[in-house]
MARDOSE-459986 format. One line per field, with one value per residue: residue number from 1; residue in one letter; x, y, z of N, C-alpha, C in turn. Coordinates in Angstrom, 1 decimal. Layout:
residues N
n: c(NUM	...)
res: c(A	...)
npx: c(X	...)
npy: c(Y	...)
npz: c(Z	...)
capx: c(X	...)
capy: c(Y	...)
capz: c(Z	...)
cpx: c(X	...)
cpy: c(Y	...)
cpz: c(Z	...)
END
This chain:
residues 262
n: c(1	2	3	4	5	6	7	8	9	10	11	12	13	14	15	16	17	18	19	20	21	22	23	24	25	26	27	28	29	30	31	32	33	34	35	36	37	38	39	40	41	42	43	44	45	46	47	48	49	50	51	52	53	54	55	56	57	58	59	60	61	62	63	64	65	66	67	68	69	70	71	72	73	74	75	76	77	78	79	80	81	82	83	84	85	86	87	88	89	90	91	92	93	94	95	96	97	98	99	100	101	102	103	104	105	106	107	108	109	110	111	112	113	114	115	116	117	118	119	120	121	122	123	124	125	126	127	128	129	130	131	132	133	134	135	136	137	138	139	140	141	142	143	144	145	146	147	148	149	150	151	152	153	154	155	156	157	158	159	160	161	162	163	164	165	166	167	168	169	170	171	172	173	174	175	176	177	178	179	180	181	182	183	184	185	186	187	188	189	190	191	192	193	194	195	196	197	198	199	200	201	202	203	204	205	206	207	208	209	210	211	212	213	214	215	216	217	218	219	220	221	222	223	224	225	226	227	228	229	230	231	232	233	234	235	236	237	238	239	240	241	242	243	244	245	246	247	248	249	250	251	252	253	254	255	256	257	258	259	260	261	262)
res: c(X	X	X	X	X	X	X	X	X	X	X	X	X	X	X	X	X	X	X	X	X	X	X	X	X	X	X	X	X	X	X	X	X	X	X	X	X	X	X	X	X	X	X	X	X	X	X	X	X	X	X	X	X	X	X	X	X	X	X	X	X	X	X	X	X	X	X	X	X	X	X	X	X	X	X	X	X	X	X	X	X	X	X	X	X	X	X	X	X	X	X	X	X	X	X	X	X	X	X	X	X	X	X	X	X	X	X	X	X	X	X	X	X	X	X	X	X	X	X	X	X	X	X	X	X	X	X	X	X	X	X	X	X	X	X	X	X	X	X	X	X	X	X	X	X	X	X	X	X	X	X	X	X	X	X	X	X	X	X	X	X	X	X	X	X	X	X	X	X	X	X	X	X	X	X	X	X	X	X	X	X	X	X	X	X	X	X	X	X	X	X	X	X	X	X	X	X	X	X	X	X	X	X	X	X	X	X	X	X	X	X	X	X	X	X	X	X	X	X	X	X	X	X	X	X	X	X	X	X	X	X	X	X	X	X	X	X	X	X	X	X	X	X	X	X	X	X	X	X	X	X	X	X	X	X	X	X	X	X	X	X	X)
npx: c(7.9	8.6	11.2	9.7	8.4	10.3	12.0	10.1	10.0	11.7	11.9	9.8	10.9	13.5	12.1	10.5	13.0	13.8	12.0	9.7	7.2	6.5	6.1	5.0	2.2	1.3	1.2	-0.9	-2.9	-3.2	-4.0	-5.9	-8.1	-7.8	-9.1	-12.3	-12.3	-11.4	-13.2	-16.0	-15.4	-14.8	-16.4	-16.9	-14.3	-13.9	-15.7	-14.8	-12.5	-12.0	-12.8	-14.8	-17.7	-20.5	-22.9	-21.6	-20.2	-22.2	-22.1	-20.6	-21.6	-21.7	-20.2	-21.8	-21.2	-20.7	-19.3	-17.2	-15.9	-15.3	-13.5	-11.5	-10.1	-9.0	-7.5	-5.5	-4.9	-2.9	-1.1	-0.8	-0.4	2.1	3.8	4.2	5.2	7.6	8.6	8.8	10.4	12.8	12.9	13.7	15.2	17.2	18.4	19.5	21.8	23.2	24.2	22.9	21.3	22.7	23.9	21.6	21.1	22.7	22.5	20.6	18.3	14.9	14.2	11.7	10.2	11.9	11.2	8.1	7.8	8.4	7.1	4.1	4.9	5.1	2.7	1.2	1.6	1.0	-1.3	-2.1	-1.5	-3.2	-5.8	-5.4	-5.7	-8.1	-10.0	-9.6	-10.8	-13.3	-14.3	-14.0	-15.9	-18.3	-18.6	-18.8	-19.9	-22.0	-23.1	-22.1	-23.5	-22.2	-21.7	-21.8	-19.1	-17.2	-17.3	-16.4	-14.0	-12.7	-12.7	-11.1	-8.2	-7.8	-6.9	-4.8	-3.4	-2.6	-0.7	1.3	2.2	3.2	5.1	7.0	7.4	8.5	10.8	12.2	13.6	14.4	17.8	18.0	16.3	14.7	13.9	12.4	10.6	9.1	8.7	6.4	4.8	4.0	2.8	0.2	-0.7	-1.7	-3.3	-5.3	-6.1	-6.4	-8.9	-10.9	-10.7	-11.9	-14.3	-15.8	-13.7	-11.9	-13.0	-11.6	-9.9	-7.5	-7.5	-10.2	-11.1	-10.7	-13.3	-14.8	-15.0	-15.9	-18.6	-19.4	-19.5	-21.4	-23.6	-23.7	-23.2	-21.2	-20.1	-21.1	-19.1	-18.3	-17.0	-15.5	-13.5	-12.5	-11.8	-10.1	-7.6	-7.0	-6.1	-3.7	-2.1	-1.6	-0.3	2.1	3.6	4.3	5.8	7.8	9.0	10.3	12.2	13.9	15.0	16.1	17.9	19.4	20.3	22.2	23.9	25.6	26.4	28.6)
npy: c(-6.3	-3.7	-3.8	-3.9	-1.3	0.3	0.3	0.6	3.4	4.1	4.0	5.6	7.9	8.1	8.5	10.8	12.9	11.9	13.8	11.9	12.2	14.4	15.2	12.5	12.8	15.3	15.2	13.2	14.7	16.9	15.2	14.6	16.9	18.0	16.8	16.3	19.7	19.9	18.4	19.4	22.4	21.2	21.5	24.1	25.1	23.5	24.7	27.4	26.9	25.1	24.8	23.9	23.6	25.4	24.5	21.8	21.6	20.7	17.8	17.0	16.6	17.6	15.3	12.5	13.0	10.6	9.4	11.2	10.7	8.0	8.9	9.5	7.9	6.6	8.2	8.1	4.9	5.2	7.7	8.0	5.4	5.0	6.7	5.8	2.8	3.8	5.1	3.2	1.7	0.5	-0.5	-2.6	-4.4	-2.0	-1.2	-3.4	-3.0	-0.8	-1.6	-0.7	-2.6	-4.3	-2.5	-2.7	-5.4	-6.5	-6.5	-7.5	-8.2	-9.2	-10.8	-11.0	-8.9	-6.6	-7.0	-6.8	-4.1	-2.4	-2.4	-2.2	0.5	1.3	0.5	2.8	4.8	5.2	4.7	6.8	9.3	8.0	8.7	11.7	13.0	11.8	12.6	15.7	15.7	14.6	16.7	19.0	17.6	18.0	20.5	21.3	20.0	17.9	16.5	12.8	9.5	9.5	6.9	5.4	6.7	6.4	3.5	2.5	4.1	2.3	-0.4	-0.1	0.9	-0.8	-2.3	-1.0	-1.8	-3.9	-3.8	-2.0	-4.5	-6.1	-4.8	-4.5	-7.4	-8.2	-6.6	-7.7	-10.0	-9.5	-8.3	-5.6	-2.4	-1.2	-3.9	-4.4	-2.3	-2.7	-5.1	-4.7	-3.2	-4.7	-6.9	-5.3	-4.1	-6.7	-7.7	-5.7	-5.5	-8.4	-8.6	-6.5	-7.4	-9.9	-10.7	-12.3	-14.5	-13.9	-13.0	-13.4	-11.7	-9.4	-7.2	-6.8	-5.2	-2.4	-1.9	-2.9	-0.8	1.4	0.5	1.1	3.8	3.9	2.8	2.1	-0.8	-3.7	-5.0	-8.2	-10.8	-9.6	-10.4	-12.5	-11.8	-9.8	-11.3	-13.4	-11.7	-10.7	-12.8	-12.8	-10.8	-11.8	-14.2	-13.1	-11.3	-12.9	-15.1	-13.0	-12.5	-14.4	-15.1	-13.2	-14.1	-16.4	-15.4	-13.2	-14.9	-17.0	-14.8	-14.3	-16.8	-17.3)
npz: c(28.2	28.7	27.3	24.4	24.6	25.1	22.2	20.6	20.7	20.3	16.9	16.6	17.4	15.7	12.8	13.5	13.7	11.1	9.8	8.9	10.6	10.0	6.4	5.4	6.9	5.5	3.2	2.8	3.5	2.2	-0.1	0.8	1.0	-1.5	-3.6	-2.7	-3.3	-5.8	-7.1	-6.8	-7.8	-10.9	-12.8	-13.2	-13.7	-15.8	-18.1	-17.9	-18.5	-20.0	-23.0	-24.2	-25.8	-25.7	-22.4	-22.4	-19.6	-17.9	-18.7	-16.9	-13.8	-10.4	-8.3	-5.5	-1.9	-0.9	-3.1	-3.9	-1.6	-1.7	-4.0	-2.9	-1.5	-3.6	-4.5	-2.5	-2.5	-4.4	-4.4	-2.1	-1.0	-3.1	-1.6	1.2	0.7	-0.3	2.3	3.8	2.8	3.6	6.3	7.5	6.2	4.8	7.5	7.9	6.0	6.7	8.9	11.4	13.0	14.2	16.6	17.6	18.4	19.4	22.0	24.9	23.5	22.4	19.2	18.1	19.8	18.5	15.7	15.6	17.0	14.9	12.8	14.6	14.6	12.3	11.1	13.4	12.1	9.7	9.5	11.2	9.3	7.2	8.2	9.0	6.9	5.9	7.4	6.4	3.9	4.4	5.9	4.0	2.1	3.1	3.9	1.2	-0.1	0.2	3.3	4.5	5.9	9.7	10.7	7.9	7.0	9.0	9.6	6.8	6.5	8.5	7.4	4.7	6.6	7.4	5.2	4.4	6.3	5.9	3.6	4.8	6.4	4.6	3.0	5.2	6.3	3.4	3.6	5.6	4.7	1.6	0.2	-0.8	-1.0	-2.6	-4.4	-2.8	-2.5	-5.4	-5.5	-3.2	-4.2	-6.7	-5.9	-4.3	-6.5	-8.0	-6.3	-6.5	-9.1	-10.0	-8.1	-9.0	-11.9	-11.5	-9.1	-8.4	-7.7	-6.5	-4.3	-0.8	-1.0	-0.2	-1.4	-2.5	0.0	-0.7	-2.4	-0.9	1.4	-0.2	-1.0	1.6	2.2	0.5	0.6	3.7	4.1	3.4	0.5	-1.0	0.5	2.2	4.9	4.3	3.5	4.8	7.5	6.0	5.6	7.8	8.9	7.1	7.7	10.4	9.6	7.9	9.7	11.7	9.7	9.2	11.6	12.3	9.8	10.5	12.4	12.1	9.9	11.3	13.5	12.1	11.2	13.2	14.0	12.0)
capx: c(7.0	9.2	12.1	9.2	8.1	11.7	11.7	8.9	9.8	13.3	11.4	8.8	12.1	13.9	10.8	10.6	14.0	14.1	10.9	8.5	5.9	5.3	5.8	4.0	0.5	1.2	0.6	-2.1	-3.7	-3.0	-4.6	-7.8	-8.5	-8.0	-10.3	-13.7	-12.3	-11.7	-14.8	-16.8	-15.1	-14.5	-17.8	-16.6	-12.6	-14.0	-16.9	-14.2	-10.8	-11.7	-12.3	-16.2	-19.2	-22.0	-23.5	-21.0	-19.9	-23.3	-22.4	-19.6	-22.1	-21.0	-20.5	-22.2	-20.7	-20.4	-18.6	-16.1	-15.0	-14.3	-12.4	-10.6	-9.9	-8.5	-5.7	-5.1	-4.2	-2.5	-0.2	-0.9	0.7	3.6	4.5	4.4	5.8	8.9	8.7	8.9	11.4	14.3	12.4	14.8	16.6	18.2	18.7	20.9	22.5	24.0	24.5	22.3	20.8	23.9	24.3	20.5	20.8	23.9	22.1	19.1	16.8	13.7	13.8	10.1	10.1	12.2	9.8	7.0	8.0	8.7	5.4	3.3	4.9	4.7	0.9	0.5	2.4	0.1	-3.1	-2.4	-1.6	-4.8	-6.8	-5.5	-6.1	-9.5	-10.3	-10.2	-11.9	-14.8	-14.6	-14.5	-17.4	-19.6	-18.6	-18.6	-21.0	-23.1	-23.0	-22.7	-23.9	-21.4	-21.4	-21.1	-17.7	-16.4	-16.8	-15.9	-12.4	-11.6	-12.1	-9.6	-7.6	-7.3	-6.1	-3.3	-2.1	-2.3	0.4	2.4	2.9	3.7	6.5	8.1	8.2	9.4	12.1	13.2	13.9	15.4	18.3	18.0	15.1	13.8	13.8	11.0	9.3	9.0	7.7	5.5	3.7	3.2	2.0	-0.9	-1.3	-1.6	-4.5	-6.4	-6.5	-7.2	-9.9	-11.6	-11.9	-12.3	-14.7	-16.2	-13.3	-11.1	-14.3	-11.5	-8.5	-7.5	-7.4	-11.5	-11.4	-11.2	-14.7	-15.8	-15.0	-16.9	-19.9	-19.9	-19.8	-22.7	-24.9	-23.4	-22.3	-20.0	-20.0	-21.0	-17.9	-17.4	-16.7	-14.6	-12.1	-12.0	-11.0	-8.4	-7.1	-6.2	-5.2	-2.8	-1.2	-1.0	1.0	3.1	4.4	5.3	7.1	9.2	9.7	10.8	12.9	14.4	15.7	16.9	19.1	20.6	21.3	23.1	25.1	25.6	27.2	29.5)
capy: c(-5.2	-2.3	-3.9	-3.5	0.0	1.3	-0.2	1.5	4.8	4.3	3.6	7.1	9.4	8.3	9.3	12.2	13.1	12.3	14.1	11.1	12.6	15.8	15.0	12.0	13.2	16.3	14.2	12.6	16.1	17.2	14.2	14.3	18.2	18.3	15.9	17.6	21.0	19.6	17.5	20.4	23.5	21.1	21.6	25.5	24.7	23.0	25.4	28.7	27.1	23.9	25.3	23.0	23.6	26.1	23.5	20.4	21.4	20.2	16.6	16.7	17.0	17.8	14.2	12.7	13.2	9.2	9.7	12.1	10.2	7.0	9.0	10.4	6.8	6.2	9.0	7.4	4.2	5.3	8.0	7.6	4.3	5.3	7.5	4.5	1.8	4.2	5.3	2.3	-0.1	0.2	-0.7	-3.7	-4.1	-0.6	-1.2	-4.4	-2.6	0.2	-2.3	-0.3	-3.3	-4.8	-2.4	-3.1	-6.9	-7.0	-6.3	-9.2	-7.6	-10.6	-10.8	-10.8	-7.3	-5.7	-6.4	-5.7	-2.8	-2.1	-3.1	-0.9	2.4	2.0	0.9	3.6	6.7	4.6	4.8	8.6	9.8	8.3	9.9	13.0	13.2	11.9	14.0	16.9	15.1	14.7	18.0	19.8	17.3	17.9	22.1	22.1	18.9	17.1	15.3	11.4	9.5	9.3	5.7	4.8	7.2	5.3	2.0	2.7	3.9	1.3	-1.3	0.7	1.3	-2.6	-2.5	0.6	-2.2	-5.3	-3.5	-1.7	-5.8	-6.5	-3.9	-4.8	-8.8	-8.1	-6.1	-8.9	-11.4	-9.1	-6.4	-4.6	-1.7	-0.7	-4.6	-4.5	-1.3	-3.4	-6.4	-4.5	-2.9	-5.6	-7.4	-4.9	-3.8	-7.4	-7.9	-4.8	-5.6	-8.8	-8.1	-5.4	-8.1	-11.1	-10.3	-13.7	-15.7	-13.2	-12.6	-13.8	-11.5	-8.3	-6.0	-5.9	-4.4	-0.5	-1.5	-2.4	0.9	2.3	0.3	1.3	5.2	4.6	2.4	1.7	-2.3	-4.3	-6.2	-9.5	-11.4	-8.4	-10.8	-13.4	-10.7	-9.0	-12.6	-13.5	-10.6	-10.3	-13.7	-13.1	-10.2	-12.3	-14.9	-12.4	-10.5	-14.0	-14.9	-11.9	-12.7	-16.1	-15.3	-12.6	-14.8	-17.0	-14.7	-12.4	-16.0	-17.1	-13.6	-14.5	-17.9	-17.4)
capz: c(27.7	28.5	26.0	23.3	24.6	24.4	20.6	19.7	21.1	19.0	15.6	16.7	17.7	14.2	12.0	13.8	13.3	9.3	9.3	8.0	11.1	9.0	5.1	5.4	7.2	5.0	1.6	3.1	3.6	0.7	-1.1	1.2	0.8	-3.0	-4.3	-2.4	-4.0	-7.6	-7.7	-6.6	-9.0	-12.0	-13.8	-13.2	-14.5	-17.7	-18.6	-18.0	-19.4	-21.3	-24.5	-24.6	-26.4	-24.2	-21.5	-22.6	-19.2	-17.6	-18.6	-15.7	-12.3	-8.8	-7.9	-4.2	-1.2	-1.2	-4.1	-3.3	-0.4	-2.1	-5.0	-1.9	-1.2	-4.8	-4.4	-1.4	-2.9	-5.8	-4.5	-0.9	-0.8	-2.9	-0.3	2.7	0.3	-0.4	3.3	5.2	2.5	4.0	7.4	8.0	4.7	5.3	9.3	7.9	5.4	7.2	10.2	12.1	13.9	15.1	17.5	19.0	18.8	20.6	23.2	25.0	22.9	21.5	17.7	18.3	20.3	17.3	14.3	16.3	17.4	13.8	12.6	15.3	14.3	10.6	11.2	13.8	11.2	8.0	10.3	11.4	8.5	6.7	9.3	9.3	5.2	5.6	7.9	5.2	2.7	4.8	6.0	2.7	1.3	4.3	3.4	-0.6	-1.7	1.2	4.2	4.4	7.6	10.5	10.5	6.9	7.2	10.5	8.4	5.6	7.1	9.4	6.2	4.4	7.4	7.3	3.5	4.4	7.5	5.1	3.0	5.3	6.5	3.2	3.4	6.5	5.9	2.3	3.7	6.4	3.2	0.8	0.8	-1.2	-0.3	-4.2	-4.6	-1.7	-3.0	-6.5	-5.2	-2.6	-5.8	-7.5	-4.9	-4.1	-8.1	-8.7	-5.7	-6.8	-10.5	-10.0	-7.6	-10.2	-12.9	-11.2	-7.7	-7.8	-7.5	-5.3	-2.5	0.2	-1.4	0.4	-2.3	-2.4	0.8	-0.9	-2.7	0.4	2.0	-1.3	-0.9	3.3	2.0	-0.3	1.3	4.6	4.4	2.1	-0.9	-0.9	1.2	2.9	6.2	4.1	2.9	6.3	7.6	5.2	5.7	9.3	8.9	6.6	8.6	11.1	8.7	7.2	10.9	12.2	9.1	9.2	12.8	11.5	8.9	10.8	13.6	10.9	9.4	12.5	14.4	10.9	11.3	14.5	13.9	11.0)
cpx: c(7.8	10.6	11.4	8.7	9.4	12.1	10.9	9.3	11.4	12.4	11.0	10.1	13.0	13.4	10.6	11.9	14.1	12.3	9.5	7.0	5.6	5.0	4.7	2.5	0.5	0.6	-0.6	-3.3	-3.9	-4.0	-6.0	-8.8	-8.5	-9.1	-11.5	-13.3	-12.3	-12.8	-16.1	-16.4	-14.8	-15.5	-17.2	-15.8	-13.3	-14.9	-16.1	-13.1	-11.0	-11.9	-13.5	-16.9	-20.3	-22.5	-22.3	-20.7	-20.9	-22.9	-21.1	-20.5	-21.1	-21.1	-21.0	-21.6	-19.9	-19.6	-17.1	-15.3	-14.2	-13.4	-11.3	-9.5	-8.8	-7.1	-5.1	-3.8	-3.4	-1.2	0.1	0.1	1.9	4.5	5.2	4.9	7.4	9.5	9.0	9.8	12.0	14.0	13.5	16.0	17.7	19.3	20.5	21.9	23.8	24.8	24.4	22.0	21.1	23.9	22.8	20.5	21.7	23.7	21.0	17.9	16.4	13.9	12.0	9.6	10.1	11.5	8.9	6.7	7.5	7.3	4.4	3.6	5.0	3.5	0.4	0.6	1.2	-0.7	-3.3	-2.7	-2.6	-5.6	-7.1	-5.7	-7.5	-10.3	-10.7	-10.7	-13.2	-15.2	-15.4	-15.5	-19.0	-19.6	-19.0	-19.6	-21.9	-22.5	-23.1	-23.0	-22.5	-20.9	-20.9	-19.4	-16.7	-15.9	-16.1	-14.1	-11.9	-11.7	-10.8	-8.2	-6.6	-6.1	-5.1	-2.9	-2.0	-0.8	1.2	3.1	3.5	5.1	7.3	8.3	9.0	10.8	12.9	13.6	14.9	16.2	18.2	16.2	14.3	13.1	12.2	10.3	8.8	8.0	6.4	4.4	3.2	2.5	0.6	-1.4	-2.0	-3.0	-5.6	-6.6	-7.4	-8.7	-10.7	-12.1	-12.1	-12.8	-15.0	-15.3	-12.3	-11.8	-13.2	-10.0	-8.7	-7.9	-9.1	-11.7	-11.4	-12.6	-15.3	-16.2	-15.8	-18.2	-20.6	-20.2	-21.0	-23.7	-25.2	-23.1	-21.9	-20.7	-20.3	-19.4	-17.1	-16.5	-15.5	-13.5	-11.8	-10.9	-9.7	-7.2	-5.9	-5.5	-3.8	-1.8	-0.2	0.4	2.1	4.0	5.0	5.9	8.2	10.0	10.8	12.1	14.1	15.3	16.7	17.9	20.3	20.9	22.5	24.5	26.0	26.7	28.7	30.9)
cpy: c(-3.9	-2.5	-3.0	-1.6	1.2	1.3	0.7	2.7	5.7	4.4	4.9	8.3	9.4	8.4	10.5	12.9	13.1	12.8	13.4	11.8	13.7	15.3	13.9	12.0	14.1	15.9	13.8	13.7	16.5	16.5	14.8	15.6	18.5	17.8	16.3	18.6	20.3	19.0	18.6	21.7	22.6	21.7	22.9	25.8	24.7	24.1	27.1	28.5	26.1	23.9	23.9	23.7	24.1	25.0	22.4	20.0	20.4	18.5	16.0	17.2	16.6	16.2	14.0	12.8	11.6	9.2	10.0	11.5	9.0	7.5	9.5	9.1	6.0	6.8	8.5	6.0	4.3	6.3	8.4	6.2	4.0	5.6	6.8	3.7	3.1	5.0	4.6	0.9	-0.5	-0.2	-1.7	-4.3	-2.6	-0.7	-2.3	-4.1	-1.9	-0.5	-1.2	-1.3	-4.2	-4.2	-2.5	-4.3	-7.1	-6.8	-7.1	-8.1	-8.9	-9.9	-10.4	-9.4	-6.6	-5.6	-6.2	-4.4	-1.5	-1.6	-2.0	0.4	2.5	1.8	2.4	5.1	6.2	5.3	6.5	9.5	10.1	9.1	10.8	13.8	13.4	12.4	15.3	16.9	15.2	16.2	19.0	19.3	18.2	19.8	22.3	21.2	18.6	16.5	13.6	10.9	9.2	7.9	5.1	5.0	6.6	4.0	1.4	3.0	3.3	0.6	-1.3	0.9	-0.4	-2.8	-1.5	-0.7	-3.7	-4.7	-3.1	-3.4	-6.5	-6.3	-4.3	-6.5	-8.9	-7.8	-6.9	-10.0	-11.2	-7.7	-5.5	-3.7	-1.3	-2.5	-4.9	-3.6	-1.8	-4.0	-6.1	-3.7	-3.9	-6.8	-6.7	-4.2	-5.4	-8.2	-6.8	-4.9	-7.0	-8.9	-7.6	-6.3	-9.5	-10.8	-11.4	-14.4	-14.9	-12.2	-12.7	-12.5	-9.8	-6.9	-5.8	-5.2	-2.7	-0.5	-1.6	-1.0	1.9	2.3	0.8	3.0	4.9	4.3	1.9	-0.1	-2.5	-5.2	-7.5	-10.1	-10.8	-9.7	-11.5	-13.1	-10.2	-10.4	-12.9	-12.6	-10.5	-11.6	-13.4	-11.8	-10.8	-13.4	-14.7	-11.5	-12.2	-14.5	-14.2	-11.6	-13.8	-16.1	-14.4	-13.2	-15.4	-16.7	-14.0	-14.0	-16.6	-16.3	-14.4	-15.8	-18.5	-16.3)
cpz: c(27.7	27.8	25.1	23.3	24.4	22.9	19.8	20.1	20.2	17.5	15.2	16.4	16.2	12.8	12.2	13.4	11.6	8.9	8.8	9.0	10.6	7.4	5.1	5.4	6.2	3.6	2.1	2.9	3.1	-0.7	-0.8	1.0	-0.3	-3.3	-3.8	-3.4	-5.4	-8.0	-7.7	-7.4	-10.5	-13.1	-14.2	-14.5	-15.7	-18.3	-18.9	-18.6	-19.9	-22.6	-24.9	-24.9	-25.5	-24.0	-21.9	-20.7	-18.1	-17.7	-17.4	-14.2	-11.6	-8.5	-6.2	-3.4	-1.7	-2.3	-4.4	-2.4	-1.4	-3.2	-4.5	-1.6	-2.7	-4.8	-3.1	-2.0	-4.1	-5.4	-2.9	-0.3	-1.6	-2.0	1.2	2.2	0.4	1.4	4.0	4.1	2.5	5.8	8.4	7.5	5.1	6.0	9.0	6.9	5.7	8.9	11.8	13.4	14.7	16.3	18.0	19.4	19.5	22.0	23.7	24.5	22.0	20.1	17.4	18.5	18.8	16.3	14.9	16.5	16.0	13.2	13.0	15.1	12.7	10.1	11.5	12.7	9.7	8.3	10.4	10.5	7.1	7.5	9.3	7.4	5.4	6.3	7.1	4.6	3.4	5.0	4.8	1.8	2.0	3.7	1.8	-1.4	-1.0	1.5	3.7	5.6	8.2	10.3	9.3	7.1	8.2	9.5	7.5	5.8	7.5	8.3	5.6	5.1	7.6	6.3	4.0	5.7	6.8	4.5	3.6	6.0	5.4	3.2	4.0	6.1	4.3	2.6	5.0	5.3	2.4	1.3	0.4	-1.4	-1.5	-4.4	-3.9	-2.1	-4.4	-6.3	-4.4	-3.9	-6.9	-7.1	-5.0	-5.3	-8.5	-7.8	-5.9	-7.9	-10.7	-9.3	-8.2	-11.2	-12.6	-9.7	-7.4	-7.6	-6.4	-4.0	-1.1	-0.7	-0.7	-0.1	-2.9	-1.2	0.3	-1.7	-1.6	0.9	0.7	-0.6	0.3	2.9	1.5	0.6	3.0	5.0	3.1	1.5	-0.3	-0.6	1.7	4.3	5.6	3.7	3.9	7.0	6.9	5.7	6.9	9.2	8.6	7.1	9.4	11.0	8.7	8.6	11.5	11.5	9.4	10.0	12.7	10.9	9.4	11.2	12.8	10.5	10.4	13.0	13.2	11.0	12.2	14.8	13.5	11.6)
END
């Protein structure tokens, strides 16, 4: 245990160092504080600079709180998780690039420890940094549109919070496989483009697929529980975390003992 806690406290101090603990939350912040303000002055915007027809602007209302959040939830996934795919996809690809991770393995450090370690701080920096986004979002709904209940909001996040640590696992086992780090921000996008689309127009046959978990987190804003197979998509889910971090463990070992041999 205090291998893995020195691990992780390496992972924290060289994020901090290339800065990903400010830019990072800072986008997030950024994302989660706009969307309340633009949803709440647009009607304004369009009616003083869009060059519409007296009242047209009327057919743009203040949307609901519930609303607001999940569209808070949209820029999240869209330029929220550019930001952590190009953040975290040199995670281990990089590490073995630069033969960074030579000099920790030469040392009795577990293969196991190391991606783990990995894993838990580009969850905990994902998780924070949504937080500290949606945090403003709520804030400035609760200030500029209306409250939603406490609990939907709780819910609704952790769902989500799920989908933001399905992907950052994505990330990290991609980048124990391949070397090259764009090759893993590629495939990690079309990975979670290719579970959110299908998801969108096929719900009934992808009930167990990851990428409905951000309707979920809709439907917990509006009405406070999930979509039909909310539990069967939660399930999968964690499963396939769990899959995809012991793979990477897997493939890891595979490859450094290989090094190792030759």
């Amino acid at each position: 245990m205090r291998q893995w806690i020195i691990l992780f406290k390496k992972e924290v101090k060289e994020s901090i160092r290339n800065f990903k603990w400010i830019w990072i939350p800072v986008v997030f912040i950024l994302l989660g504080l706009t969307q309340p303000v633009v949803s709440y002055y647009l009607p304004d915007l369009l009616e003083q600079f869009g060059g519409l027809p007296e009242g047209a602007a009327a057919a743009f209302p203040v949307p609901t709180g519930s609303q607001v959040l999940a569209e808070t939830l949209g820029q999240f996934s869209q330029i929220g998780l550019l930001v952590l795919v190009l953040a975290f996809m040199g995670a281990v690809a990089g590490e073995r690039n630069n033969g960074t991770n030579i000099m920790i393995l030469v040392k009795p450090v577990s293969y196991a420890s190391y991606i783990s370690a990995k894993w838990a701080h580009m969850v905990l920096l994902a998780l924070v940094s949504f937080t500290a986004g949606f945090i403003f979002s709520v804030y400035y709904t609760f200030l500029l549109i209306e409250s939603v209940p406490a609990a939907h909001i709780i819910q609704g996040a952790l769902v989500y919070g799920l989908w933001l640590t399905f992907v950052v696992t994505v990330v990290l086992t991609l980048s124990t496989i391949i070397k090259s780090p764009a090759a893993v921000a590629f495939l990690t996008f079309g990975v979670t483009i290719t579970l959110s689309l299908m998801s969108s127009l096929l719900p009934e046959i992808m009930t167990w697929s990851p990428g409905m978990l951000s309707s979920h987190s809709h439907s917990f804003f509006m009405n406070g529980y999930g979509n039909e197979g909310f539990w069967l998509s939660l399930m999968c889910t964690i499963l396939m975390i769990a899959v995809m971090l012991s793979l990477a463990i897997y493939v890891f070992r595979k490859k450094e003992m290989a090094v190792h041999t030759t």
